[in-house]
C-alpha positions in Angstrom: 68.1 179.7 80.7 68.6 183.3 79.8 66.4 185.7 80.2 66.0 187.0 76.7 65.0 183.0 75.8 62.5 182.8 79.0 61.0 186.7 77.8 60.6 185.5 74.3 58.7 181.9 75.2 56.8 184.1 77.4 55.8 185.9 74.6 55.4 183.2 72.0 52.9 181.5 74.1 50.8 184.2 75.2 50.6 184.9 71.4 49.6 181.9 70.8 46.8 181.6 73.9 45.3 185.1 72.3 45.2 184.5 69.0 41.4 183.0 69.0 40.2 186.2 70.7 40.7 188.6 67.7 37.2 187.8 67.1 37.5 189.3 63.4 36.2 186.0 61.6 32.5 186.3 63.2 30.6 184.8 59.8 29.0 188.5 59.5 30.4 189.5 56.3 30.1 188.3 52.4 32.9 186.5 51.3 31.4 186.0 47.3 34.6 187.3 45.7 37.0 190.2 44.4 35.5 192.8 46.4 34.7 191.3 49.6 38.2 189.7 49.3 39.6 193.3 49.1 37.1 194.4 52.0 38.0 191.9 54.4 41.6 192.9 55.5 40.5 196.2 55.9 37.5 196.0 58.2 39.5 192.7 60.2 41.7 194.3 63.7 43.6 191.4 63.0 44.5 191.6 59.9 44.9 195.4 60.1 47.8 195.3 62.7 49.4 192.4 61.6 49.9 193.4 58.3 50.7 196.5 59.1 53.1 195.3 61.8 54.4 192.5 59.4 55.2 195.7 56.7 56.9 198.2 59.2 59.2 195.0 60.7 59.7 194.6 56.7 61.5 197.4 56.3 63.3 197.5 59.4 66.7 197.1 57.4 66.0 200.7 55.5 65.0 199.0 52.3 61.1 198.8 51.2 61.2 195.3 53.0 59.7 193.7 49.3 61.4 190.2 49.9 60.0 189.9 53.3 56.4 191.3 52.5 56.5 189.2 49.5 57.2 186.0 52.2 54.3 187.3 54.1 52.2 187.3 51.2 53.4 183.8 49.9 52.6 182.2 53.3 49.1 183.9 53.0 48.4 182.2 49.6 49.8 179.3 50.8 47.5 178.8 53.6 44.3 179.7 50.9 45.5 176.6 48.9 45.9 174.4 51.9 42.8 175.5 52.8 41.2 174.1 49.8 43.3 171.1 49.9 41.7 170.3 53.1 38.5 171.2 51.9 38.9 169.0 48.9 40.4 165.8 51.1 38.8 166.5 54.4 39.9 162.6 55.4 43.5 164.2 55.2 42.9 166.3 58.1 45.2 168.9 56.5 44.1 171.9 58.8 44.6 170.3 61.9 48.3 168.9 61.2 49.1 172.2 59.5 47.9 174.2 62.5 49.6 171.5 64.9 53.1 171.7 63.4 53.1 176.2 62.9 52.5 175.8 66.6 55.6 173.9 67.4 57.3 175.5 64.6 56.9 178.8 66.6 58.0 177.8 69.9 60.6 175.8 68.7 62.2 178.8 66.1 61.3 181.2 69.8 63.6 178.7 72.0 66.5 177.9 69.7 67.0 180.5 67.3 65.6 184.1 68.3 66.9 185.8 65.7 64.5 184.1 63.2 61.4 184.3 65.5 59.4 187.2 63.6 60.3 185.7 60.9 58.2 182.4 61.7 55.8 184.6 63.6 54.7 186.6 60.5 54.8 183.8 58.4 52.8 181.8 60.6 50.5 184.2 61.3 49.9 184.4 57.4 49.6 180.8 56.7 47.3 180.0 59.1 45.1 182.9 58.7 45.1 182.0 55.0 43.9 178.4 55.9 41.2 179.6 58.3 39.6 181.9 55.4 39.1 179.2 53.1 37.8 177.0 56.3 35.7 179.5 56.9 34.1 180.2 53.7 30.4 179.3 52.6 30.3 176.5 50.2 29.3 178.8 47.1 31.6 181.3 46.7 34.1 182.9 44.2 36.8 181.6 46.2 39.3 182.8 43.1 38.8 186.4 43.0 38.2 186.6 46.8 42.1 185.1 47.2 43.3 188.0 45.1 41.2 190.8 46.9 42.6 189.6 50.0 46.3 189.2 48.6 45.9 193.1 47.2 44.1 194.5 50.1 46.6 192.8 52.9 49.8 193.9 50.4 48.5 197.5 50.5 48.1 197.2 54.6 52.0 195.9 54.1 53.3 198.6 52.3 51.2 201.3 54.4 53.4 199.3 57.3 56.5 200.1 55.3 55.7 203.5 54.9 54.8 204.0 58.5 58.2 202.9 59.5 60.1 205.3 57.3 58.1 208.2 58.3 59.2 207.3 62.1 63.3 206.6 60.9 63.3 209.7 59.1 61.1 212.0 61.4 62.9 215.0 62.6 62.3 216.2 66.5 60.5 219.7 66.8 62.8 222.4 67.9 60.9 223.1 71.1 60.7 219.2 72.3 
């Protein structure tokens, strides 16, 4: 095995073993619609630097990354209505094959095809952490308009991620460093 394929399974299950400890879905805050939806993202580590991370890897290519941040934020909805799929057929089990198969999706995609890892990363990251919202949620909420505060407010973390990562290409060194 190479090493770039041993480094990067290193990495994908260390990821994976640290995920739970982000500690940023405690059951302390509101989650009764638009505005808490909007909060959440924002006052979240987890969401915070991923999205932001997921953004500046966006536009790694020198474009505003739109296609790929749009992905993220696809796989983020899609998880939400998983989510209440599950919630709505919990003899399914939906949540527990979903989160099953993103975790050998991941170390699969990290074995055999490196080049599409953060791809499957971010999106996984999104999907799941769009299931575990709705999971998570008290049974009388405005689930609706808290989906959309959360799309807007992570989409704004993505594009300040976007933004980061063109103010670091196109920094120019000080004359005295």
């Amino acid at each position: 095995m190479s090493r770039k394929v041993i480094s990067t399974s290193i990495l994908t299950f260390t990821t994976l073993l640290l995920a739970p400890l982000a500690q940023a879905h405690t059951g302390m805050h509101a989650t009764a619609g638009l505005v808490d939806g909007f909060i959440h993202p924002l006052t979240g580590l987890d969401h915070v630097l991923i999205a932001v991370a997921a953004g500046y890897w966006a536009a790694r290519a020198g474009n505003h990354g739109t296609r790929d941040m749009l992905l993220f934020l696809g796989c983020l909805l899609a998880g939400t209505l998983i989510g209440m799929a599950s919630l709505a057929f919990p003899a399914l089990g939906l949540a527990t094959l979903l989160a099953f198969l993103l975790v050998v999706a991941v170390i699969a995609v990290a074995i055999a095809m490196q080049e599409k890892f953060v791809y499957v990363f971010f999106s996984a990251f999104a999907l799941y952490h769009g299931l575990s919202h709705i999971l998570e949620m008290p049974g009388q909420v405005a689930v609706a308009g808290y989906i959309i505060g959360l799309l807007i407010s992570t989409g704004l973390l993505l594009a300040l991620g976007s933004l980061l990562r063109q103010v670091v290409i196109t920094r120019k060194p000080h004359a005295g460093a």
